[in-house]
N, C-alpha and C positions, 0 to 999 in steps of 0.2 A: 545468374538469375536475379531479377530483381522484383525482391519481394517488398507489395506495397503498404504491410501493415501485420503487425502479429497479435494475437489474442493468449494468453494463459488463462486455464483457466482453475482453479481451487478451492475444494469442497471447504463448506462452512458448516458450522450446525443449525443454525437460526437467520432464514438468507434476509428475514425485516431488520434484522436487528447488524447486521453484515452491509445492508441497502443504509440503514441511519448512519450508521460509522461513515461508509465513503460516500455517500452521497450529500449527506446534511456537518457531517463534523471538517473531514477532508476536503469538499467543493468540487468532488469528480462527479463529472457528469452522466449520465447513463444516458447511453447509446443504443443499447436494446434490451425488453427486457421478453425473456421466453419462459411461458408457463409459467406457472406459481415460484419455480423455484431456484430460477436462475438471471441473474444481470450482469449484464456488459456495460465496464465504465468505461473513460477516456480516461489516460492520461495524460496526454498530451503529445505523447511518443509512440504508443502503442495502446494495446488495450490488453483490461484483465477481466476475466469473468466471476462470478462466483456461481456457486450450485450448492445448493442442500439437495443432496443425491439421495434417492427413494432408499434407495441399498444401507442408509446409514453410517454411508464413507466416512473417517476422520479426517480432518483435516491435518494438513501436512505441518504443519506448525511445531514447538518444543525446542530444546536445545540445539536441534541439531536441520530445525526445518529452514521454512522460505523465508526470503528476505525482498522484498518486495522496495525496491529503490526508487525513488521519482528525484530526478533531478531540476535543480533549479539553477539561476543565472548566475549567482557572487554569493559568497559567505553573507552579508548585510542581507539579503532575500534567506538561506538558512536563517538566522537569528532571528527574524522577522516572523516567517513560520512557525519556529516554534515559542515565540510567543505568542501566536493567537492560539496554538492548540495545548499548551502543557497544561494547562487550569479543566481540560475536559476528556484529555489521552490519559493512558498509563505512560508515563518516559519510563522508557527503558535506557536510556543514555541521552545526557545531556548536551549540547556542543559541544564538537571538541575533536581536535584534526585526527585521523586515524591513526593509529599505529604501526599498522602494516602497508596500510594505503595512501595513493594520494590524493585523499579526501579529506574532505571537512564537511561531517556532518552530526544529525543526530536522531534516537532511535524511539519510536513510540511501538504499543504492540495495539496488535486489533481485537476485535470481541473472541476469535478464537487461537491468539496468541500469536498469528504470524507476527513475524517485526517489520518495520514499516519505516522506512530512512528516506527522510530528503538530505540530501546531499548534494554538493558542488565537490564536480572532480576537478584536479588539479590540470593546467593543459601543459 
């Protein structure tokens, strides 16, 4: 089956303030945005949603939540990235090749704590 694009989607609590983070800090573009309280970005791979859900959902975020990865082209593009965002993100971890993985990357968190890795996998 050849599927031509996927969406996730992950409850936030505050979806303007969810909307400024990837839209205005990160440079993901929104693709759609449904009712007050939900937007679909690009990220160039696929797409992710968010939703402030009426129900008062939490978000899946904490030690043990989502890790939300965007990949880039060569380590030189990671270093690059996070120097325009560390002065305006939380880092959560700074460059630096993985330990388990073969990656090289590094970790910001968003307004409701998921982690947020641009990364170059190894080929």
């Amino acid at each position: 089956m050849n599927t031509p694009s996927s969406i996730i989607f992950l409850p936030c609590t505050d979806i303007e303030v969810t909307l400024f983070f990837y839209r205005d800090r990160l440079g993901l573009s929104v693709v759609q945005k449904q009712g007050e309280n939900l937007y679909i970005f690009d990220t160039g791979y696929g797409y992710i949603g968010f939703c402030q859900y009426k129900d008062g959902r939490a978000p899946l975020s904490g030690p043990h939540g989502v890790c939300i990865s965007l990949n880039l082209p060569d380590n030189q593009a990671v270093l690059a990235r996070f120097d325009e965002l560390k002065e305006n993100c939380e880092v959560y971890r700074a460059p630096a090749v993985h330990p388990d993985f073969h990656v090289y990357s590094f970790f910001i968190l968003d307004p409701d704590g998921y982690l947020v890795e641009y990364q170059k996998i190894a080929g």
